[in-house]
NULOVEX-799055 format. One record per residue (C-alpha): residue number from 0; x, y negated, z. Coordinates in nm, 2 decimals. Example, Ala and Ser with C-alpha at 12.3 -4.5 7.8 and 13.67 -1.06 7.14 Angstrom:
<sites>
   num        X        Y        Z
     0     1.23     0.45     0.78
     1     1.37     0.11     0.71
</sites>
This chain:
<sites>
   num        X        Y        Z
     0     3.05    -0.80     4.85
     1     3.24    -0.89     4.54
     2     2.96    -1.16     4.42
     3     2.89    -1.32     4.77
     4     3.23    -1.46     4.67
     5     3.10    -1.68     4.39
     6     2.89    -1.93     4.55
     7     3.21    -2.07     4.76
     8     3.41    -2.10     4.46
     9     3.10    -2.30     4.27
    10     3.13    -2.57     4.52
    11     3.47    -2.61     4.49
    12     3.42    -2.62     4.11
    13     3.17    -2.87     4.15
    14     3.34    -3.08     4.40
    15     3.67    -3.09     4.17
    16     3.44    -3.23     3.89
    17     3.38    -3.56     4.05
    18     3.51    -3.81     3.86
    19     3.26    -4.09     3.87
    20     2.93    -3.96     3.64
    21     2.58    -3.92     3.69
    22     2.54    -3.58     3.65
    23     2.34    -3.26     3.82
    24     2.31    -2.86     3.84
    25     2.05    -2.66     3.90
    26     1.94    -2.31     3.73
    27     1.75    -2.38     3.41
    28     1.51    -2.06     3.54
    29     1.44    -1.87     3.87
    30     1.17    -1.69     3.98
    31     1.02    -1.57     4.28
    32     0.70    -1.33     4.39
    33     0.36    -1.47     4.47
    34     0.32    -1.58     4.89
    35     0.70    -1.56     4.93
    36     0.92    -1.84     4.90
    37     1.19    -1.98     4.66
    38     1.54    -2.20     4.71
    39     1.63    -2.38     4.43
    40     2.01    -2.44     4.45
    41     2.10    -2.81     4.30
    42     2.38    -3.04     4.29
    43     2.44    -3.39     4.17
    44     2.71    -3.64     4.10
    45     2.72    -4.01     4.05
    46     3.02    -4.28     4.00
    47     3.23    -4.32     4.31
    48     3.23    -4.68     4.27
    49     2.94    -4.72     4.37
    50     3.00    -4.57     4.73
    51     2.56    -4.61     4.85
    52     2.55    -4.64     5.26
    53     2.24    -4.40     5.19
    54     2.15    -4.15     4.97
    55     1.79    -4.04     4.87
    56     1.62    -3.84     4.61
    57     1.28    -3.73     4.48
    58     1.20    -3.42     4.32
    59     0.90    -3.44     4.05
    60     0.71    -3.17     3.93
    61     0.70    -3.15     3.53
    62     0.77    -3.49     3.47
    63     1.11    -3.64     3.54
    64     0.99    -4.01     3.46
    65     0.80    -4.20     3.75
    66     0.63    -4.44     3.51
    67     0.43    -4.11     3.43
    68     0.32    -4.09     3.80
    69     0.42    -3.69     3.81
    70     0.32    -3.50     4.14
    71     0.56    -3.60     4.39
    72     0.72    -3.27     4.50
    73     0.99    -3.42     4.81
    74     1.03    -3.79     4.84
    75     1.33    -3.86     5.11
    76     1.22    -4.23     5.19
    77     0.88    -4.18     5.30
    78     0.77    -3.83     5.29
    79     0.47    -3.88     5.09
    80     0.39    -3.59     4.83
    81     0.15    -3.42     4.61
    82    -0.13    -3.26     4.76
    83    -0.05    -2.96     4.62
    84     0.29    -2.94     4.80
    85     0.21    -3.07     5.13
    86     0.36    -2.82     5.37
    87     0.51    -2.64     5.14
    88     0.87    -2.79     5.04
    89     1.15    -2.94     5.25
    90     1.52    -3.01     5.12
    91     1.78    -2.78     5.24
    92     2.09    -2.99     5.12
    93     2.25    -3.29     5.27
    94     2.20    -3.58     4.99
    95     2.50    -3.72     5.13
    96     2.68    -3.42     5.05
    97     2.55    -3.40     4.67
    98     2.33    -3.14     4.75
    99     1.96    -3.16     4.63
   100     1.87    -2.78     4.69
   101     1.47    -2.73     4.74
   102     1.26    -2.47     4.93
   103     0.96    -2.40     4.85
   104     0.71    -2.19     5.04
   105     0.42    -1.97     5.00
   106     0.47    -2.02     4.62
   107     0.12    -1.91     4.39
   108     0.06    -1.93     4.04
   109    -0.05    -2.36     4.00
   110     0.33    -2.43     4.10
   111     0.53    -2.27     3.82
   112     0.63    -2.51     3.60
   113     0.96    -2.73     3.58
   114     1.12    -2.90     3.85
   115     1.32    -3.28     3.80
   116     1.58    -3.44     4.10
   117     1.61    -3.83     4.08
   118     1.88    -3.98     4.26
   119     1.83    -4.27     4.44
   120     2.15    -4.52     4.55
   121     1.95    -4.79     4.62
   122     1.87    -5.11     4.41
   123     1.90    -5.06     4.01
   124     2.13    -4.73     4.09
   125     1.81    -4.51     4.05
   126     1.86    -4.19     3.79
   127     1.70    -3.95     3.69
   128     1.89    -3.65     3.57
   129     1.79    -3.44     3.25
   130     1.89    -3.12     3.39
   131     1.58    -2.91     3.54
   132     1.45    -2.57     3.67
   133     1.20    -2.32     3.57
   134     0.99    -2.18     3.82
   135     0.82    -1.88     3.74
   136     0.58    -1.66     3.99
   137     0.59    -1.31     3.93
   138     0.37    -1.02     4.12
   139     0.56    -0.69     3.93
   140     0.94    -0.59     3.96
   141     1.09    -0.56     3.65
   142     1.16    -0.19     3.55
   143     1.49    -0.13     3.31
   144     1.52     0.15     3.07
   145     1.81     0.20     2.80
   146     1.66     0.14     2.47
   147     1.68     0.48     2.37
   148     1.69     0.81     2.66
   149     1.76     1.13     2.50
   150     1.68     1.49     2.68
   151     1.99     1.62     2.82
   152     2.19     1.31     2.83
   153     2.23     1.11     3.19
   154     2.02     0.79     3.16
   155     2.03     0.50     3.45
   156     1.69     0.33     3.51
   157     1.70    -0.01     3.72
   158     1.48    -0.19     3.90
   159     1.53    -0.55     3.97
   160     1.35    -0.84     4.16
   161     1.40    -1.17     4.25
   162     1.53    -1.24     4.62
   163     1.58    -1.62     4.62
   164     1.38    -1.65     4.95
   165     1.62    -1.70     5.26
   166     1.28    -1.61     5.49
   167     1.24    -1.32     5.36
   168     1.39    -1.01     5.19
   169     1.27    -0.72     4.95
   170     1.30    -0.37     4.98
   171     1.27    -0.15     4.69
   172     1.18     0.22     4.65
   173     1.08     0.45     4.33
   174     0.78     0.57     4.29
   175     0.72     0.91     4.09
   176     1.11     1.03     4.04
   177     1.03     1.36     4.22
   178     1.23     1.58     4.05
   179     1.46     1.30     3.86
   180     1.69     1.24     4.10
   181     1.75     1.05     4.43
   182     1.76     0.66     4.38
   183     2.01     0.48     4.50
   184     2.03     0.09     4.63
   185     2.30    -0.12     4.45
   186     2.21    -0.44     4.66
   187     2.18    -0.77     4.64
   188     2.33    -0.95     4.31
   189     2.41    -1.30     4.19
   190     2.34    -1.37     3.85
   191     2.50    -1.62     3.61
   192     2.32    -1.93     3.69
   193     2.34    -1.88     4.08
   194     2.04    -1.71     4.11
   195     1.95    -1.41     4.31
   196     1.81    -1.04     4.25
   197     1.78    -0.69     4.44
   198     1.89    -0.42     4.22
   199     1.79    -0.07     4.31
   200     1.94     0.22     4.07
   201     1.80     0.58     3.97
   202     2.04     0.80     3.77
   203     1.91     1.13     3.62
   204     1.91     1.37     3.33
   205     1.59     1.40     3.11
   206     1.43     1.69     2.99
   207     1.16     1.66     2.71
   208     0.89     1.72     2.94
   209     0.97     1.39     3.12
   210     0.87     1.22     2.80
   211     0.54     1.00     2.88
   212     0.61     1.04     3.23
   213     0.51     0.72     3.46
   214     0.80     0.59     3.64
   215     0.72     0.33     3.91
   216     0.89     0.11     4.12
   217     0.78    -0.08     4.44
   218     0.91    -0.45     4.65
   219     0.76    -0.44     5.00
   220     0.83    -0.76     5.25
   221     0.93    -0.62     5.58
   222     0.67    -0.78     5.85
   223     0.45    -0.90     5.59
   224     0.14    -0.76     5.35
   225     0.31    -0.84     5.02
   226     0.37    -0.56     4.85
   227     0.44    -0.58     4.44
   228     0.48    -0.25     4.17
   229     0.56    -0.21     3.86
   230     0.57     0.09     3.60
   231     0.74     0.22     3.30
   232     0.70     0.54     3.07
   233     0.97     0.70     2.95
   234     1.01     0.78     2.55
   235     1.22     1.05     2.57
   236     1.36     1.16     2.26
   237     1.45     1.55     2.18
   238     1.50     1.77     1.88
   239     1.23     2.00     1.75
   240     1.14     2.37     1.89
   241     0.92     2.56     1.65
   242     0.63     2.67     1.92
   243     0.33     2.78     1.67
   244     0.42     3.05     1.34
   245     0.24     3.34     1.22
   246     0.40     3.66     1.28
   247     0.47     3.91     0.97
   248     0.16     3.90     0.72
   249     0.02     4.17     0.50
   250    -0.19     4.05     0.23
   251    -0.35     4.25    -0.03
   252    -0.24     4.17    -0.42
   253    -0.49     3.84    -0.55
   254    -0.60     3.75    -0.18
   255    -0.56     3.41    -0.02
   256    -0.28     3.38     0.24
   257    -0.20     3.11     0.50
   258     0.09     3.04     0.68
   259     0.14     2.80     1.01
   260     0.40     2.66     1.12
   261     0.42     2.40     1.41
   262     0.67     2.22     1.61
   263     0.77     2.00     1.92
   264     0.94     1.71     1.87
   265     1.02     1.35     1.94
   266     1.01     1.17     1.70
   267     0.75     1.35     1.49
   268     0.97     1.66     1.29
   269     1.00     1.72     0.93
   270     0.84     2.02     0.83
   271     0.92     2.21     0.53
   272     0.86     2.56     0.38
   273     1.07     2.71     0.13
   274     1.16     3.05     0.02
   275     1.48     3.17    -0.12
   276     1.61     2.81    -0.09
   277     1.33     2.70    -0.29
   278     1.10     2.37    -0.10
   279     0.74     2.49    -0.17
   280     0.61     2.19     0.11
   281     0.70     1.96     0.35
   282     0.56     1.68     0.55
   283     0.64     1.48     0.85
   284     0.37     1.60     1.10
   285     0.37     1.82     1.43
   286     0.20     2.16     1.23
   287     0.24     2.22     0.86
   288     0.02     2.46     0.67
   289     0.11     2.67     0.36
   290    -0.16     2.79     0.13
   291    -0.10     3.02    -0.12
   292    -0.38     3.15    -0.39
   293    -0.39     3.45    -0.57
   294    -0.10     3.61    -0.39
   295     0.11     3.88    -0.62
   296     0.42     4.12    -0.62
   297     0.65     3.83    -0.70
   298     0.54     3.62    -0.38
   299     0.62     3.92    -0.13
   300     0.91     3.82     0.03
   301     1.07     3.60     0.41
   302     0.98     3.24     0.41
   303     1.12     2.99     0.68
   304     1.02     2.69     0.85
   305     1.30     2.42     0.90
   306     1.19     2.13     1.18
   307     1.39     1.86     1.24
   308     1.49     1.52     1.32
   309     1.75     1.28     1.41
   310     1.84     1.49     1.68
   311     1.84     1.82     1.59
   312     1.63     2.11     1.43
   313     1.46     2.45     1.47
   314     1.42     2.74     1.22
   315     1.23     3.03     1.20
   316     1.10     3.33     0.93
   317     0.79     3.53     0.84
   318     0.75     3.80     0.67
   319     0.51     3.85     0.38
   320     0.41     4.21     0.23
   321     0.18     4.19    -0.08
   322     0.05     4.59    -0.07
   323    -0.09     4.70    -0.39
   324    -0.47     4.62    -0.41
   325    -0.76     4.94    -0.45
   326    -0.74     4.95    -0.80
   327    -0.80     5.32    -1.00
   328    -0.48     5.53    -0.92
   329    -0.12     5.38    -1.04
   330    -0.29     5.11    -1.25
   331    -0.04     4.84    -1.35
   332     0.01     4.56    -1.13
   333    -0.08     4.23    -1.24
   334     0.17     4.07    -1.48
   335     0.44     3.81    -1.37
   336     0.57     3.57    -1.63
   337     0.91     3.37    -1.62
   338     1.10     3.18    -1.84
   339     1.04     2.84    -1.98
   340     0.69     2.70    -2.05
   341     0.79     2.38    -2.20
   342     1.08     2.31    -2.48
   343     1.16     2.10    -2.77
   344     1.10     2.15    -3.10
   345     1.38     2.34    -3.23
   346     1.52     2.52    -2.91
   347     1.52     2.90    -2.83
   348     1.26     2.97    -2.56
   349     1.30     3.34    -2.43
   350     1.00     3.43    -2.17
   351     1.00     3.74    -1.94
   352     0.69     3.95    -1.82
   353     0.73     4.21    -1.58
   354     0.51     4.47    -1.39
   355     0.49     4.79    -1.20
   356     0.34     5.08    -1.22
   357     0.32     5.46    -1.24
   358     0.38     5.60    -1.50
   359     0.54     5.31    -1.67
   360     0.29     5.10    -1.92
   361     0.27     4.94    -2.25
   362     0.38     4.58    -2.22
   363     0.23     4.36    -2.48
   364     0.24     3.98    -2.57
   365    -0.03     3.82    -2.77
   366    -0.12     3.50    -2.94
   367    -0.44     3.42    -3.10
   368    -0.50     3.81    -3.09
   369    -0.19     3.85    -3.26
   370     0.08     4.10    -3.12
   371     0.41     3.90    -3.11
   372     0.63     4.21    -2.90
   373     0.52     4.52    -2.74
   374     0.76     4.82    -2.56
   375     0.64     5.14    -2.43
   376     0.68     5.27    -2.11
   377     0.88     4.96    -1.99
   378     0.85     4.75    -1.72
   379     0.96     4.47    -1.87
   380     0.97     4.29    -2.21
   381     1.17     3.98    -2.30
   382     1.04     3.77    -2.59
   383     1.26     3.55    -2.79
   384     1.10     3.24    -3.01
   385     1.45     3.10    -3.19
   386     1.39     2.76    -3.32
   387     1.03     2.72    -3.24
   388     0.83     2.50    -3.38
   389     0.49     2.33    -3.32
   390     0.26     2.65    -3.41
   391     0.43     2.83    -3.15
   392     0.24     2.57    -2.90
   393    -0.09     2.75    -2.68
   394    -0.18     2.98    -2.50
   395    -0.02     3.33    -2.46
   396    -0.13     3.66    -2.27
   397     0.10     3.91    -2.14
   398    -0.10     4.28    -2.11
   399     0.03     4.58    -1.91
   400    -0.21     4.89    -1.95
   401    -0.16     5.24    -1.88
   402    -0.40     5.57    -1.90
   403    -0.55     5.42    -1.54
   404    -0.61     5.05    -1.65
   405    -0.54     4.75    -1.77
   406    -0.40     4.42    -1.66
   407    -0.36     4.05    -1.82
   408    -0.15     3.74    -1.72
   409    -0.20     3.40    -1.94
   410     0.04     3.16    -1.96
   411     0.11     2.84    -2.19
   412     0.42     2.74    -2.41
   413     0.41     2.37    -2.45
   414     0.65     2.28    -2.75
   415     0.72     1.90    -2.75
   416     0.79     1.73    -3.14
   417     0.85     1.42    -3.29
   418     0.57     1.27    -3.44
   419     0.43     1.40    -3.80
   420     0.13     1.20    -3.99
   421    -0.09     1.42    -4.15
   422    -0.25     1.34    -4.48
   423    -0.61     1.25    -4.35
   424    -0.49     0.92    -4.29
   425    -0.59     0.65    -4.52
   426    -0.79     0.31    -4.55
   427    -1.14     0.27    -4.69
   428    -1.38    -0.03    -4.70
   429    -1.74     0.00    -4.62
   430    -1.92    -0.33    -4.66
   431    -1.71    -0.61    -4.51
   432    -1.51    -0.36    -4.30
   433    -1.18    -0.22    -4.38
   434    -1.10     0.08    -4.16
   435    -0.75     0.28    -4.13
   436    -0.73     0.59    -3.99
   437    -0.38     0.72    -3.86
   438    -0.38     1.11    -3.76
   439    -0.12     1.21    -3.62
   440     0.03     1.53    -3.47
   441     0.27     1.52    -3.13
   442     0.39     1.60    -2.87
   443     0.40     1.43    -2.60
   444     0.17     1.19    -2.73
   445     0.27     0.90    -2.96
   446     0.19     0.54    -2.96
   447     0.06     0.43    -3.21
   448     0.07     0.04    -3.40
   449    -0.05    -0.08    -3.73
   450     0.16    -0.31    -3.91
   451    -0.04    -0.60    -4.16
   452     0.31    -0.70    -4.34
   453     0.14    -0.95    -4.55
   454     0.05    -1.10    -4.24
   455     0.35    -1.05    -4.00
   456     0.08    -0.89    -3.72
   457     0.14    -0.55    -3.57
   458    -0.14    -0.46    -3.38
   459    -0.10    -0.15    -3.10
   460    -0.33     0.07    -2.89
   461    -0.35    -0.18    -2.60
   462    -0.59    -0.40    -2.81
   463    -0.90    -0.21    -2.79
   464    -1.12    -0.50    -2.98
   465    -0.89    -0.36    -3.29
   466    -0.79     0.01    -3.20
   467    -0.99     0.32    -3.09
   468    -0.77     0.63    -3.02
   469    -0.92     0.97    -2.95
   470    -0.68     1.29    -2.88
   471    -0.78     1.65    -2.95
   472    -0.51     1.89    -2.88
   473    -0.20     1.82    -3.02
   474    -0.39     1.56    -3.26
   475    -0.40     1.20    -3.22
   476    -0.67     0.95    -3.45
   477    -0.60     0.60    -3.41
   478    -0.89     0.41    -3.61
   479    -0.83     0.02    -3.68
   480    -1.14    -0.20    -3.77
   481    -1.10    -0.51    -3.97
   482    -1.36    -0.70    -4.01
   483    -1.41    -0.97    -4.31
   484    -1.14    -0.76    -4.51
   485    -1.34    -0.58    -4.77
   486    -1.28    -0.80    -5.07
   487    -0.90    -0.82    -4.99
   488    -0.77    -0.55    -4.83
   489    -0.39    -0.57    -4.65
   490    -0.13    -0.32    -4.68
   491    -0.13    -0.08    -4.36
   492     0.17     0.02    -4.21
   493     0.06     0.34    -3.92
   494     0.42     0.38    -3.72
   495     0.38     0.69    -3.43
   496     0.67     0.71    -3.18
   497     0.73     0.96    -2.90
   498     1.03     1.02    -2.69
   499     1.18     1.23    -2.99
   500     1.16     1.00    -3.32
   501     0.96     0.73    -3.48
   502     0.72     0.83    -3.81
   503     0.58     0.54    -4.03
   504     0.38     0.56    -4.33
   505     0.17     0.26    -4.57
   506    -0.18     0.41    -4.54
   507    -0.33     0.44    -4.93
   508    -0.65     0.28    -5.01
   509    -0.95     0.54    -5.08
   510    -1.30     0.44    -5.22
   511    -1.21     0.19    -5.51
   512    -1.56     0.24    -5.66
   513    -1.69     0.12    -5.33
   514    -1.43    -0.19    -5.29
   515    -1.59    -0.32    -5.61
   516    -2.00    -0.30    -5.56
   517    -1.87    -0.40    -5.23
   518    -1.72    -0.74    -5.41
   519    -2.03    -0.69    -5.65
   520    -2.28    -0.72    -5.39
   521    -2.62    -0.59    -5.38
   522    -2.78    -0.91    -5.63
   523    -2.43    -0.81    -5.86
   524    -2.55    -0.49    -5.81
   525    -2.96    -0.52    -5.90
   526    -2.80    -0.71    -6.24
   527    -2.57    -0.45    -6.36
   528    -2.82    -0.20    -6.34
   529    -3.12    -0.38    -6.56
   530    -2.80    -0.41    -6.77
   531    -2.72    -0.08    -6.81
   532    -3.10     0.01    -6.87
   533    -3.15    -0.22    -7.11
   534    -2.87    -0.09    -7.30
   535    -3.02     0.26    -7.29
   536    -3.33     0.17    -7.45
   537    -3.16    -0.03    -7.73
   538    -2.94     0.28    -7.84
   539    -3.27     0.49    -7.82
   540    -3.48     0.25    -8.02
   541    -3.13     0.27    -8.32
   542    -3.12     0.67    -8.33
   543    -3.50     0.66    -8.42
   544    -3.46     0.47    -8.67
   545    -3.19     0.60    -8.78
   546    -3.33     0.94    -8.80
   547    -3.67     0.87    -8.99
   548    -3.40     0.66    -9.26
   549    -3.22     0.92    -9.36
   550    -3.40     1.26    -9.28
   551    -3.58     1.23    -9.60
   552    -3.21     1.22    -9.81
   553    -3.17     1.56    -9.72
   554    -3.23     1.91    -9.78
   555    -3.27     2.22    -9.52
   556    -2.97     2.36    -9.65
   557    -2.76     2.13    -9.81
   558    -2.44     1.98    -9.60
   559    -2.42     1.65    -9.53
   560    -2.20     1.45    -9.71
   561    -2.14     1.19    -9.39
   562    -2.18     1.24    -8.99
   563    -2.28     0.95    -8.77
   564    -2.12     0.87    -8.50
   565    -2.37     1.03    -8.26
   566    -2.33     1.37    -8.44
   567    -1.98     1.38    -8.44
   568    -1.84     1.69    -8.39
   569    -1.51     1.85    -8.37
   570    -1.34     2.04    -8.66
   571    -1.43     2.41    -8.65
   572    -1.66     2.39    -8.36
   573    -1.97     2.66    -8.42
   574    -2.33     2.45    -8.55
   575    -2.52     2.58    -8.30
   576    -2.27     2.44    -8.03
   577    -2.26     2.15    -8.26
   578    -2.67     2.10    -8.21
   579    -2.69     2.19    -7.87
   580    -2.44     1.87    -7.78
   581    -2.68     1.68    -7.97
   582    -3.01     1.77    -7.86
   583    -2.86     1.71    -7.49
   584    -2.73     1.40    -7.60
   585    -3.08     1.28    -7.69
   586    -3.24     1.39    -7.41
   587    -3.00     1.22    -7.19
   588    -3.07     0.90    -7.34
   589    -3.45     0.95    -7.34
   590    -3.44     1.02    -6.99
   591    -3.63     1.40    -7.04
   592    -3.35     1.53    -6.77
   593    -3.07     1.46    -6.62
   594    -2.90     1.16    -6.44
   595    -2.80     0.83    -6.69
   596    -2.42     0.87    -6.76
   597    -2.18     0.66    -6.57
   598    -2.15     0.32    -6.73
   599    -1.76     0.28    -6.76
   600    -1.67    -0.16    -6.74
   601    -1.30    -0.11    -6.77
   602    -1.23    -0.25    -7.12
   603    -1.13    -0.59    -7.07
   604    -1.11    -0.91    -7.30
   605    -0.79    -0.77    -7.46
   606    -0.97    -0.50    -7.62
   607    -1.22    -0.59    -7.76
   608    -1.20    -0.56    -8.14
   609    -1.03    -0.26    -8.05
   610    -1.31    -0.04    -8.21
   611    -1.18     0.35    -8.24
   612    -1.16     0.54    -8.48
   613    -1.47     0.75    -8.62
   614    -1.26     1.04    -8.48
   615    -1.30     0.98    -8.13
   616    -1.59     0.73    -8.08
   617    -1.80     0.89    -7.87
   618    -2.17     0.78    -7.70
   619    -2.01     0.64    -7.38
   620    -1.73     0.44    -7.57
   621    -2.06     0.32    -7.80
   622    -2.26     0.21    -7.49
   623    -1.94    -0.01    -7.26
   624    -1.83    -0.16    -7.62
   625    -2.24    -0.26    -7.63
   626    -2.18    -0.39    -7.25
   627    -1.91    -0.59    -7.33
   628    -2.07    -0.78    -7.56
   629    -2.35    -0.86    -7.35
   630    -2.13    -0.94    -7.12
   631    -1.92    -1.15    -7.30
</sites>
């Protein structure tokens, strides 16, 4: 054979290369089967100068210096070795020659290892060479498969095992090929570093049941026990056959319907359902199942499976007949809606709802129990929203009803907006808390900050210590708390955004009158009040006296000349109206009914000696001028 040719040309390689160095071959790995034996081919070199009258070597066993006392493996001078290969090795090269080769027999387990040749010229001409071999025992023939074997395409499976044993020779045979083909033997080969193997060679074509399938392989020693097998399964790879689909399906009208599709495959298939070129589900698995609820009119109709992988794919269709349920005779079917559910504010959104029946039925659509468009004696009716708007968001129902019944569909327009604050938000101080509400209406929904300009701080929704939001339908209340605020409240700036605009607006400040008893306090508070009380009974105390002065200076029915400020009344008023005002007046300030007027502090320092006019003093005027000079 063609490779029994390269050994020969390897020593004349190797004899051409003397040129006066220490130097050695030897495989850097060979292997051979448990209770067989093993050559291990070597060769060395050292300068010519030194022309030694004898040659000898050792061979050490995982060591290559002496100093370490390694297991002596073959020692030419004496003959003395390691216990563990007494009887076991003997040099099959002439040293003289160059050649160090090494046999080893009845090889187990405790000799792999690595194997170092000193040479020995006698003297100080002692070296030992760096080069060494890997043994390793094996008890299993090594089984090749192609990385990838595909049904239908020619594959070649080897088996290979070592044969570096001159004693004795393997045989190979295949275990579990029936039906894969006839093996055949392609003989003894030499590999790169001078080793040796028996190939044997099995060449078939794969099906897809043949994937999983246990291929062996078996090295028998002719005259001997020793007999060594290995296996491999094969991964076969094929495209996907659709084995498991429901056959046409009837289904009556709002029933549940299922529909199974499975497949064969390796690699695992994609699976997906779709109708009219529409995906309704898909999944990589071996059996896929399709659910659908409520079934109607609109759902009747062929679906099809695809399966398929990186080798191929399988179709196949079912049939689904929605039959009309056991309703009273020629009742409308249920409606079916289509058209667009969601748009933007602004856009035309036109929405279709159709149904059968016999005879043909009144098609309405409602909103809030409010007809939008109706036709008679149609079985379809289109309605058109142009420009809608963000009332034309909710819920809608589509009604079909004839002399033998009635059926409803409800479906939902969403109508997406920029952001719009409503007028409920504001600020308002409660004690030492300042809280600002910021409504606003959107869709989607907004974020929302709150920006303190005097402060440079914009605080969002992320910062729950600050912000609560809560969102009820289109609405959205963001609520921030500030705390310590009351007596100087910031400006507010509430900005909403959404994916369609940006709203801001400086929240106002309700509940003055509260902002000042809240900077009053409640001891402020307790003072102002015995103020205002004491001012009461002090006006009282003047208007009796007053009255039980002057009564006596006139007559039942004479006019009087001059009116006091406290019975002031307007030009041409009637005197019973005129009386009436009084008498209330009075019993105001005595307390007899009634809640004590509102005690108005607003004058300030600029106005006093302001006094009006007797024209348009009045009582309350009276009683904050009286305040102010407490006060003051």
């Amino acid at each position: 054979m063609i490779f029994l040719t390269a050994l020969p040309l390897f020593w004349i390689m190797i004899s051409a290369s003397r040129g006066g160095h220490w130097g050695a071959w030897m495989p850097s790995s060979i292997s051979a089967f448990e209770g067989t034996c093993v050559s291990i081919p070597c060769r060395f070199d050292f300068p010519d100068e030194l022309r030694p009258a004898v040659v000898h070597g050792v061979w050490y066993f995982n060591s290559p210096y002496p100093k370490n006392y390694p297991p002596v493996v073959f020692k030419s001078r004496t003959q003395v070795v390691h216990e563990s290969f007494q009887g076991r090795s003997r040099l099959l090269g002439d040293l003289g020659l160059r050649n160090c080769t090494l046999l080893l027999s009845n090889v187990s387990p405790e000799l792999g290892g690595k194997y170092y040749f000193r040479g020995d010229l006698g003297g100080y001409n002692q070296y030992t060479f760096s080069e060494h071999s890997v043994l390793d025992i094996v008890n299993t023939p090594n089984i090749v498969v192609p990385p990838e074997v595909v049904a239908g395409t020619e594959v070649e499976v080897s088996c290979m095992v070592p044969d570096n044993c001159p004693e004795l020779r393997p045989e190979l045979s295949w275990l579990g090929h029936e039906g894969l083909g006839e093996p055949a033997v392609l003989g003894r080969l030499r590999e790169d570093e001078g080793t040796w193997v028996q190939v044997s060679l099995l060449h078939f074509v794969p099906t897809r049941e043949a994937n999983g399938h246990r291929l062996g392989c078996q090295a028998s020693f002719p005259n001997t026990t020793l007999q060594f097998e290995g296996y491999a399964s094969m991964d076969v790879k094929y495209p996907p056959v659709i084995v498991e689909m429901n056959s046409s399906v009837e289904a009556i009208e709002g029933s549940h319907v299922s529909l199974l599709c499975g497949a064969d495959s390796n690699p695992p298939p994609l699976l997906t359902w779709m109708r009219d070129g529409t995906v309704l589900r898909e999944a990589v698995a071996e059996s896929l199942l399709l659910e659908l609820e409520e079934v109607t009119p609109a759902e009747d109709g062929v679906y099809a499976c695809l399966a398929e992988n990186a080798y191929g794919q399988d179709n196949r269709t079912v049939g689904l007949s929605v039959m009309f349920p056991s309703y009273p005779a020629d009742a409308p079917w249920k409606p079916t809606v289509n058209g667009t559910m969601v748009a933007v504010e602004g856009e035309t959104v036109s929405i279709l709802c159709s149904t059968q029946s016999n005879p043909d039925p009144i098609l309405t659509i409602f909103k809030e129990k409010q007809i939008l468009s109706t036709v008679i004696y149609e079985s379809e009716l289109q309605l058109e929203l142009p420009a809608v708007s963000p009332e034309d968001d909710g819920e809608y129902w589509c009604v079909a009803e004839n002399q033998y019944g009635q059926r409803a569909t409800a479906f939902n327009l969403s109508v997406e907006f920029a952001p719009v604050l409503l007028l409920e938000s504001h600020c308002a101080a409660a004690r030492d808390t300042v809280q600002c509400l910021c409504v606003v209406k959107s869709n989607p929904e907004p974020s929302v900050a709150f920006e303190l300009p005097s402060r440079n701080v914009t605080v969002n929704e992320s910062e729950r210590e600050f912000v609560y939001s809560e969102r009820s339908g289109l609405v959205l209340t963001s609520i921030l708390t500030l705390r310590g605020q009351a007596q100087a409240p910031p400006r507010v700036i509430c900005t909403a955004r959404n994916l369609y605009g940006a709203k801001s607006l400086e929240l106002p400040f309700q509940g003055a009158h509260r902002l000042m008893w809240a900077k009053i306090g409640p001891v402020g508070a307790v003072v102002a009040f015995a103020i205002l009380i004491a001012i009461v009974c002090y006006i009282t105390q003047t208007r009796r006296k007053k009255n039980v002065t002057e009564s006596p200076s006139f007559s039942a029915g004479d006019n009087p000349p001059v009116l006091f400020s406290s019975d002031f009344r307007i030009s041409g008023a009637p005197e019973k109206y005129e009386s009436e005002r009084r008498l209330g007046s009075e019993r105001r300030l005595l307390g007899l009914r009634g809640e004590p007027p509102e005690l108005d502090l607003s004058y300030s320092h600029s106005d006093l000696g302001k006094r009006p006019t007797k024209d348009s003093y009045t009582l309350t005027e009276e009683l904050a001028e009286y305040a102010e000079i407490r006060v003051k």
